[in-house]
PQR file of N, CA, C, O and H, with PARSE charges and radii, in Angstrom:
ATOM      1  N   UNK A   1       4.045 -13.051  26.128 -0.4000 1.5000
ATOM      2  CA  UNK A   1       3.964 -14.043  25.069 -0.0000 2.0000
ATOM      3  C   UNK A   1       3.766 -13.321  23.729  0.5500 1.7000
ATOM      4  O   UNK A   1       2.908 -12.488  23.438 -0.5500 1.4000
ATOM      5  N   UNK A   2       4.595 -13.749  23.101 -0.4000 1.5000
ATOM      6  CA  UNK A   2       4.487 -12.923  21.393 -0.0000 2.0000
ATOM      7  C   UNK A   2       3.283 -13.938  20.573  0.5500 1.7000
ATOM      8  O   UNK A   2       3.069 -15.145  20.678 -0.5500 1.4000
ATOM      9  H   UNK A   2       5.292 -14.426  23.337  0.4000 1.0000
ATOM     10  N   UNK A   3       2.798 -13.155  19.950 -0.4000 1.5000
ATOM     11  CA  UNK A   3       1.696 -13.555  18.754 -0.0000 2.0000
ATOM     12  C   UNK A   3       1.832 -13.384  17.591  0.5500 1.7000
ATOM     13  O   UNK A   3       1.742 -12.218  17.208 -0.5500 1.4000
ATOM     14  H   UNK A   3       2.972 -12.174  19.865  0.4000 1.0000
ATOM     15  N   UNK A   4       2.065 -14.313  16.710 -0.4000 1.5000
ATOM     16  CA  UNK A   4       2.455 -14.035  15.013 -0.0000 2.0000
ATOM     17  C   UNK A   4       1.216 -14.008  14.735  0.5500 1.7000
ATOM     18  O   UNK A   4       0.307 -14.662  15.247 -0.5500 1.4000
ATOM     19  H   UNK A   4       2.138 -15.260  17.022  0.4000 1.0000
ATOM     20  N   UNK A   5       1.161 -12.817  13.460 -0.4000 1.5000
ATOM     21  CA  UNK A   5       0.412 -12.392  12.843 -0.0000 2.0000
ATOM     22  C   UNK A   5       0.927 -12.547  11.555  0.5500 1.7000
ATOM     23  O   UNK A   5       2.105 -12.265  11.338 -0.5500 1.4000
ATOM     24  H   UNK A   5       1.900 -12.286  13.045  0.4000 1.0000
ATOM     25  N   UNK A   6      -0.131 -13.140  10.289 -0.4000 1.5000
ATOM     26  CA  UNK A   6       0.053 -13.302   8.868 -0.0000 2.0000
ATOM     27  C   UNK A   6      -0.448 -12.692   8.154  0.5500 1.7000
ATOM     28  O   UNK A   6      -1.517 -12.332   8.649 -0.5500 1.4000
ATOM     29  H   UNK A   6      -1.089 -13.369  10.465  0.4000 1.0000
ATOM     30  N   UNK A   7      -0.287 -12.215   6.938 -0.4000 1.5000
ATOM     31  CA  UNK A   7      -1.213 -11.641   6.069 -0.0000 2.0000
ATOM     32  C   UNK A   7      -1.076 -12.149   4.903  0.5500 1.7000
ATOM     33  O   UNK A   7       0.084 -12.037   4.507 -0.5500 1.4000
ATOM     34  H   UNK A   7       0.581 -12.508   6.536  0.4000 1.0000
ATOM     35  N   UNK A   8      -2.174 -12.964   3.754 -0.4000 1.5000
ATOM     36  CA  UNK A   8      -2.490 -13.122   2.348 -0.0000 2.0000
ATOM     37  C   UNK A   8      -2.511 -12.441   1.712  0.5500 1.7000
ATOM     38  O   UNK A   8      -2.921 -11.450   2.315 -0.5500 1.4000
ATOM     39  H   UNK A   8      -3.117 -13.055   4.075  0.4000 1.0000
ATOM     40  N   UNK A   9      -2.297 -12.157   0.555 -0.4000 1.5000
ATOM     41  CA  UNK A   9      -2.458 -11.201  -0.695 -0.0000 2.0000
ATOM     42  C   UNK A   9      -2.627 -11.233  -1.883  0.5500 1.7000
ATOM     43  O   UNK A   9      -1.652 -10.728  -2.440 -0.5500 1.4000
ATOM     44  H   UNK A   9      -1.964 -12.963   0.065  0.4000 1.0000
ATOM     45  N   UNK A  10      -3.544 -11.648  -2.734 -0.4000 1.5000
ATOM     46  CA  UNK A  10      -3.181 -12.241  -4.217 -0.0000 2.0000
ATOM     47  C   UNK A  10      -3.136 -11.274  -5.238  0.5500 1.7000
ATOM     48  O   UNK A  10      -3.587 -10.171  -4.932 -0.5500 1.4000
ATOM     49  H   UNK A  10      -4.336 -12.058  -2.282  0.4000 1.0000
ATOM     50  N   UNK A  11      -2.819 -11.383  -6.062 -0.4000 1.5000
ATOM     51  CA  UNK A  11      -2.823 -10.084  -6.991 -0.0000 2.0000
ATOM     52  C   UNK A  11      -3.171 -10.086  -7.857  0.5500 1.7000
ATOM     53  O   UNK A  11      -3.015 -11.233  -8.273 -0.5500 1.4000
ATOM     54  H   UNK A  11      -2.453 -12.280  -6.310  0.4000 1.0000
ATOM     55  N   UNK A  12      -3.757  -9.334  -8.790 -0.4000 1.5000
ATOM     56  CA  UNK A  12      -4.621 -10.029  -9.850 -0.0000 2.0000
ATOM     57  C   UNK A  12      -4.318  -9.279 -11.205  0.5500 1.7000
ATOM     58  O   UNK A  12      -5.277  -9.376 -11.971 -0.5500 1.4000
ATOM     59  H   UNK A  12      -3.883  -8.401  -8.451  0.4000 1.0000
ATOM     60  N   UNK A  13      -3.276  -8.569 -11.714 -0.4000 1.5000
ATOM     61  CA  UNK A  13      -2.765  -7.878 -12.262 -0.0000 2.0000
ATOM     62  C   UNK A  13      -3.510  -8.097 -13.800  0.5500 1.7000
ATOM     63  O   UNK A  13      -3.925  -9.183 -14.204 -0.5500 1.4000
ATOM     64  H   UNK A  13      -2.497  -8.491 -11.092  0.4000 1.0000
ATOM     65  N   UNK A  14      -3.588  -6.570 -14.689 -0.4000 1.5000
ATOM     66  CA  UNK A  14      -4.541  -6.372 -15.684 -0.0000 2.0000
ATOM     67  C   UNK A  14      -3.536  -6.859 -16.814  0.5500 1.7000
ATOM     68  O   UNK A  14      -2.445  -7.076 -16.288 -0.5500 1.4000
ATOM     69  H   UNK A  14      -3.251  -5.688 -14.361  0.4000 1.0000
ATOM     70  N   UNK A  15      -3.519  -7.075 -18.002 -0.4000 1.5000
ATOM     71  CA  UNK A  15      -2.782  -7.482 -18.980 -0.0000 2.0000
ATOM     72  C   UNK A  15      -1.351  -6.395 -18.874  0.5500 1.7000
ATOM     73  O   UNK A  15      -0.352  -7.086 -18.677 -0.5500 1.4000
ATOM     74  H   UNK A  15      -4.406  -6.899 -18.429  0.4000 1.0000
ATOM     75  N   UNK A  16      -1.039  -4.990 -18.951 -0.4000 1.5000
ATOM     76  CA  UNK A  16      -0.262  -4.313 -18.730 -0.0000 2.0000
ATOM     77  C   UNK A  16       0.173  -4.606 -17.787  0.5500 1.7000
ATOM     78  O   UNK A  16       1.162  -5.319 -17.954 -0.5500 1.4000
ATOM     79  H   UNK A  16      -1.851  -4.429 -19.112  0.4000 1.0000
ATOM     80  N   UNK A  17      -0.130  -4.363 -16.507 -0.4000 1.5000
ATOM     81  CA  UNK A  17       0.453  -4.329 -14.898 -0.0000 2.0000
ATOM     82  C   UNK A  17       1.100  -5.767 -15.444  0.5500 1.7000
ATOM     83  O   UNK A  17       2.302  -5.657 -15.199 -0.5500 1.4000
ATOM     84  H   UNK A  17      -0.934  -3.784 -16.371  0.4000 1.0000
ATOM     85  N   UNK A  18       0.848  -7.178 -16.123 -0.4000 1.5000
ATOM     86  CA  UNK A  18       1.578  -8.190 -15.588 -0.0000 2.0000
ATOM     87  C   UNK A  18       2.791  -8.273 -16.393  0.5500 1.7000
ATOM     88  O   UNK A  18       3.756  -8.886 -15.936 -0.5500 1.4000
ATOM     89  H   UNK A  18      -0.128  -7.268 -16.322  0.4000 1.0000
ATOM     90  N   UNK A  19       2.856  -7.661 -17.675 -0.4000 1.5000
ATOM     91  CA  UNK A  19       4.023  -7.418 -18.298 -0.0000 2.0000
ATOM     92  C   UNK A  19       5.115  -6.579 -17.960  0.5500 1.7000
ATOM     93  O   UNK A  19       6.313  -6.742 -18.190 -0.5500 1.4000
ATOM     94  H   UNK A  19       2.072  -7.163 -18.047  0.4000 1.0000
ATOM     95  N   UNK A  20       4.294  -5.298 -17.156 -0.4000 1.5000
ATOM     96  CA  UNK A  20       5.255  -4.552 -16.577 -0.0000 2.0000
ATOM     97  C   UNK A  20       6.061  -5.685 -15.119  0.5500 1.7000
ATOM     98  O   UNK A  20       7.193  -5.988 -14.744 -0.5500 1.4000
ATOM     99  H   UNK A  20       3.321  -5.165 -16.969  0.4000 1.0000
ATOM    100  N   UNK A  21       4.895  -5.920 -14.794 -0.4000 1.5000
ATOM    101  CA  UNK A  21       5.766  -6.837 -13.195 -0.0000 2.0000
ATOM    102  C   UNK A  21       6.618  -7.875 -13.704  0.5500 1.7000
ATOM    103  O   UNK A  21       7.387  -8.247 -12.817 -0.5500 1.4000
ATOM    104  H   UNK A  21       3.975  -5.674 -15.098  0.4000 1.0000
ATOM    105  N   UNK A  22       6.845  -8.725 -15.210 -0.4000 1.5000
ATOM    106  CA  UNK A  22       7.211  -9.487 -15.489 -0.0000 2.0000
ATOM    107  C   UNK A  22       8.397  -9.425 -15.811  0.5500 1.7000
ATOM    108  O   UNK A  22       9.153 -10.325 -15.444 -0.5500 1.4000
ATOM    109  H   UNK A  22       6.220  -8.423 -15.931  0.4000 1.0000
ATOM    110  N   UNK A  23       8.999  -8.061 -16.784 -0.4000 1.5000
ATOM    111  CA  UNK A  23       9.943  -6.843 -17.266 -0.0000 2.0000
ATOM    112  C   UNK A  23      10.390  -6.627 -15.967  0.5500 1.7000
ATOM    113  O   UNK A  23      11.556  -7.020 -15.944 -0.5500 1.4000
ATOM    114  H   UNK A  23       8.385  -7.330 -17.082  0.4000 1.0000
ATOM    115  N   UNK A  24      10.003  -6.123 -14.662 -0.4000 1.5000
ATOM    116  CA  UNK A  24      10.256  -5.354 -13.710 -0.0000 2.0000
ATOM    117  C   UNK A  24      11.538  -7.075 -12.833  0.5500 1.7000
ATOM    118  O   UNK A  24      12.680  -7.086 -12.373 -0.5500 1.4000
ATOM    119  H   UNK A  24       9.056  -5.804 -14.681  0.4000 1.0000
ATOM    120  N   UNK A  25      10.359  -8.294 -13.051 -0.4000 1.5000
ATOM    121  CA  UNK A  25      10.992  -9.135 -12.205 -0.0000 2.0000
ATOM    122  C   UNK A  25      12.395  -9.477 -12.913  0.5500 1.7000
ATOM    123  O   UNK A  25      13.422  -9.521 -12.235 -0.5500 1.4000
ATOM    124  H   UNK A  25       9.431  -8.286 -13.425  0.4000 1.0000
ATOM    125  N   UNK A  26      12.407  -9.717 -14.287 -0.4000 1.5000
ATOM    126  CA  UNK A  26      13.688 -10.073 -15.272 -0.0000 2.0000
ATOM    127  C   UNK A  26      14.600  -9.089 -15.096  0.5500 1.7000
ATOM    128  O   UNK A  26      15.745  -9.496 -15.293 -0.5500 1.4000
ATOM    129  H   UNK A  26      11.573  -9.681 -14.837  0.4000 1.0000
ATOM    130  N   UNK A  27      14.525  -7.997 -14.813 -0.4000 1.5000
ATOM    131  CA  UNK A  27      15.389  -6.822 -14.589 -0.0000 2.0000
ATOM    132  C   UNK A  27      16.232  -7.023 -13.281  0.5500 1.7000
ATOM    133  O   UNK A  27      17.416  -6.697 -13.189 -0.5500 1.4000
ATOM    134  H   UNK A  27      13.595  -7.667 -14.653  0.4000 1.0000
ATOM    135  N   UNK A  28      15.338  -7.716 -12.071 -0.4000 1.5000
ATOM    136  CA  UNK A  28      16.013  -7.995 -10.783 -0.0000 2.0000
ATOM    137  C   UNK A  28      16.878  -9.191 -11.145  0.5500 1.7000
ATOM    138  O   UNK A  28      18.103  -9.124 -11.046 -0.5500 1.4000
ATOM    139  H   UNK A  28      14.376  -7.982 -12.145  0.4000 1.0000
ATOM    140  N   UNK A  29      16.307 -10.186 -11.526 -0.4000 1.5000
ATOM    141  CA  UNK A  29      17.079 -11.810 -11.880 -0.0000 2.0000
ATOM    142  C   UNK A  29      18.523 -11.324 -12.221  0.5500 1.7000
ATOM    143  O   UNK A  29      19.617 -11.586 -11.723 -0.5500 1.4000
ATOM    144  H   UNK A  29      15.312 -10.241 -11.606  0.4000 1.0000
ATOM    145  N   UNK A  30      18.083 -10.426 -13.372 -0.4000 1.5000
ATOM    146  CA  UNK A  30      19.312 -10.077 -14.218 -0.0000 2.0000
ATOM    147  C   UNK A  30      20.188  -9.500 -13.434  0.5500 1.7000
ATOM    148  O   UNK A  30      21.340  -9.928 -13.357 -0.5500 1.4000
ATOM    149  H   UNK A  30      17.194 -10.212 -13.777  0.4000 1.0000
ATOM    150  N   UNK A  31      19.631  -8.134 -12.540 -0.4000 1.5000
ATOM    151  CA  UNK A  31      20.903  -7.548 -11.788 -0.0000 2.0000
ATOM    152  C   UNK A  31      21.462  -8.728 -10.786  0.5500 1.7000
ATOM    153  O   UNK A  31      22.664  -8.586 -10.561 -0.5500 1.4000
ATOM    154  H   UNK A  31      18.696  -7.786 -12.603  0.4000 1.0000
ATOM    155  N   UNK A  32      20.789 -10.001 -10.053 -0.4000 1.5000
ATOM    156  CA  UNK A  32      20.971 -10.510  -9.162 -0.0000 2.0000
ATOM    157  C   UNK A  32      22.261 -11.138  -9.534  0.5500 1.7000
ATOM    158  O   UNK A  32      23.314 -10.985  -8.914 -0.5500 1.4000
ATOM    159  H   UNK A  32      19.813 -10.116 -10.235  0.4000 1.0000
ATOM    160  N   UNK A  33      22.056 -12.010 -10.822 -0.4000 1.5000
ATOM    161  CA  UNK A  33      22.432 -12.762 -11.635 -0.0000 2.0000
ATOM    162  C   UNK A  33      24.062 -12.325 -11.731  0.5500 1.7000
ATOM    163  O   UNK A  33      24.922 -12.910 -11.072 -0.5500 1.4000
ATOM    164  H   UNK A  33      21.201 -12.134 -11.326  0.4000 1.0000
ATOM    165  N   UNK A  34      24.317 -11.356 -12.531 -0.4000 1.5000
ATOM    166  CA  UNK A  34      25.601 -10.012 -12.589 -0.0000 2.0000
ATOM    167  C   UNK A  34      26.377 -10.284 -11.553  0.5500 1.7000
ATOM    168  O   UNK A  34      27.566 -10.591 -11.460 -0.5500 1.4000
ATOM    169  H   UNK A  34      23.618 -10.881 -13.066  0.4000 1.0000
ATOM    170  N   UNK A  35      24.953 -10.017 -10.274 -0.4000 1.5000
ATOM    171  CA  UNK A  35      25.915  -9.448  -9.197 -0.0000 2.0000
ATOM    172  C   UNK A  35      26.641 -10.945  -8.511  0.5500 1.7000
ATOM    173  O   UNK A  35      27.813 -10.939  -8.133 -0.5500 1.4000
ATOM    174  H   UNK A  35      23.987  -9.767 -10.349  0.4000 1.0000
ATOM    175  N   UNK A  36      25.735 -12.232  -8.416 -0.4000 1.5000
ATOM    176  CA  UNK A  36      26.500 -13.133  -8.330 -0.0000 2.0000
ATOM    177  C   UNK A  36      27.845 -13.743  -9.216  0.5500 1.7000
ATOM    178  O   UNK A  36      28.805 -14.388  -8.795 -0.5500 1.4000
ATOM    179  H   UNK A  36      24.783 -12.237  -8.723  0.4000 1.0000
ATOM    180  N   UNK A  37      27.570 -13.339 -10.429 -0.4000 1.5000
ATOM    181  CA  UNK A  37      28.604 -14.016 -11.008 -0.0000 2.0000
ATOM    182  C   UNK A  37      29.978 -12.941 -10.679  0.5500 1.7000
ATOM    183  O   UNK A  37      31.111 -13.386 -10.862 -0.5500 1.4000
ATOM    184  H   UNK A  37      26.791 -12.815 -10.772  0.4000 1.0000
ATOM    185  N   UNK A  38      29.871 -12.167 -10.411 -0.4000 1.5000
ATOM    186  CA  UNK A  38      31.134 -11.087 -10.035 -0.0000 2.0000
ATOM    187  C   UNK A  38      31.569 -11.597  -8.720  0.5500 1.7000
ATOM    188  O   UNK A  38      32.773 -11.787  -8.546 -0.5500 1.4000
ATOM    189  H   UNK A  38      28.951 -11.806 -10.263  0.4000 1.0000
ATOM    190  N   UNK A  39      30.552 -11.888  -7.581 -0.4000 1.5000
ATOM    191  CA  UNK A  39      31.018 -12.237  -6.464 -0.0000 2.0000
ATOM    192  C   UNK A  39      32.050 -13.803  -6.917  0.5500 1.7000
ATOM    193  O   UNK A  39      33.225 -14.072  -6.669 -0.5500 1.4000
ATOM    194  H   UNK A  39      29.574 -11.733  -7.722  0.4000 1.0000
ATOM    195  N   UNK A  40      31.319 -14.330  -7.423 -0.4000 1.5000
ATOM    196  CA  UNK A  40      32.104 -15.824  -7.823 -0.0000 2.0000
ATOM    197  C   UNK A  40      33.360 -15.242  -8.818  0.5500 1.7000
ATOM    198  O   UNK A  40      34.166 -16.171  -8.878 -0.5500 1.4000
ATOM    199  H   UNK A  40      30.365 -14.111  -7.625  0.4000 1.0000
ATOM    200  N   UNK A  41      33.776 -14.299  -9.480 -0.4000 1.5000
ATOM    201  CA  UNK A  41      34.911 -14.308  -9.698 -0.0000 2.0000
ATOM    202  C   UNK A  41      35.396 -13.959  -8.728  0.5500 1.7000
ATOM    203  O   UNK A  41      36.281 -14.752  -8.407 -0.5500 1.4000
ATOM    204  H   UNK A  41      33.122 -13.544  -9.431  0.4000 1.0000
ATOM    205  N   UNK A  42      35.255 -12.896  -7.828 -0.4000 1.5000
ATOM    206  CA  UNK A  42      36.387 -12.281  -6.962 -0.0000 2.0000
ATOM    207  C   UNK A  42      36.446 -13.242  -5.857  0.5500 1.7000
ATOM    208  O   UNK A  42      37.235 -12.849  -4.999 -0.5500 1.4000
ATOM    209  H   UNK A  42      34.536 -12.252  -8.089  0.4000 1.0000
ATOM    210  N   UNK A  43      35.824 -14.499  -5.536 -0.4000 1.5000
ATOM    211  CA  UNK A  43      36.267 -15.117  -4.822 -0.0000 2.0000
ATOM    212  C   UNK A  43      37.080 -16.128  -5.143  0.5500 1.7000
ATOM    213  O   UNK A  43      37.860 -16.545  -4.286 -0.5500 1.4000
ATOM    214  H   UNK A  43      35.183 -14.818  -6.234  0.4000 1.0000
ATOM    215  N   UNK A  44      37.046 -16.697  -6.413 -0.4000 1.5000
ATOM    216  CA  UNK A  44      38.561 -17.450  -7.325 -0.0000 2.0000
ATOM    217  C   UNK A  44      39.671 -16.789  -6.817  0.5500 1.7000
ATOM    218  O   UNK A  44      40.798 -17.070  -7.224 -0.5500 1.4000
ATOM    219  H   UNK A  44      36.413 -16.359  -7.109  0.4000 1.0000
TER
END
């Protein structure tokens, strides 16, 4: 019998750390973003 196991985590980031994670997350959106709209042309 398998047993799931969870883990919580909150993060509590200092004025720097949350600008950097904030910069860091807009940077992913953005590449995500790119990379979808390219897929949606090459599938036209």
């Amino acid at each position: 019998m398998k047993r799931l196991q969870a883990f919580k985590f909150q993060l509590r980031p200092g004025g720097q750390q949350e600008r950097e994670m904030r910069r860091f997350a807009g940077a992913c959106r953005f590449v995500f973003n790119r990379a979808l709209a390219r897929q949606n042309e090459n599938h036209e």
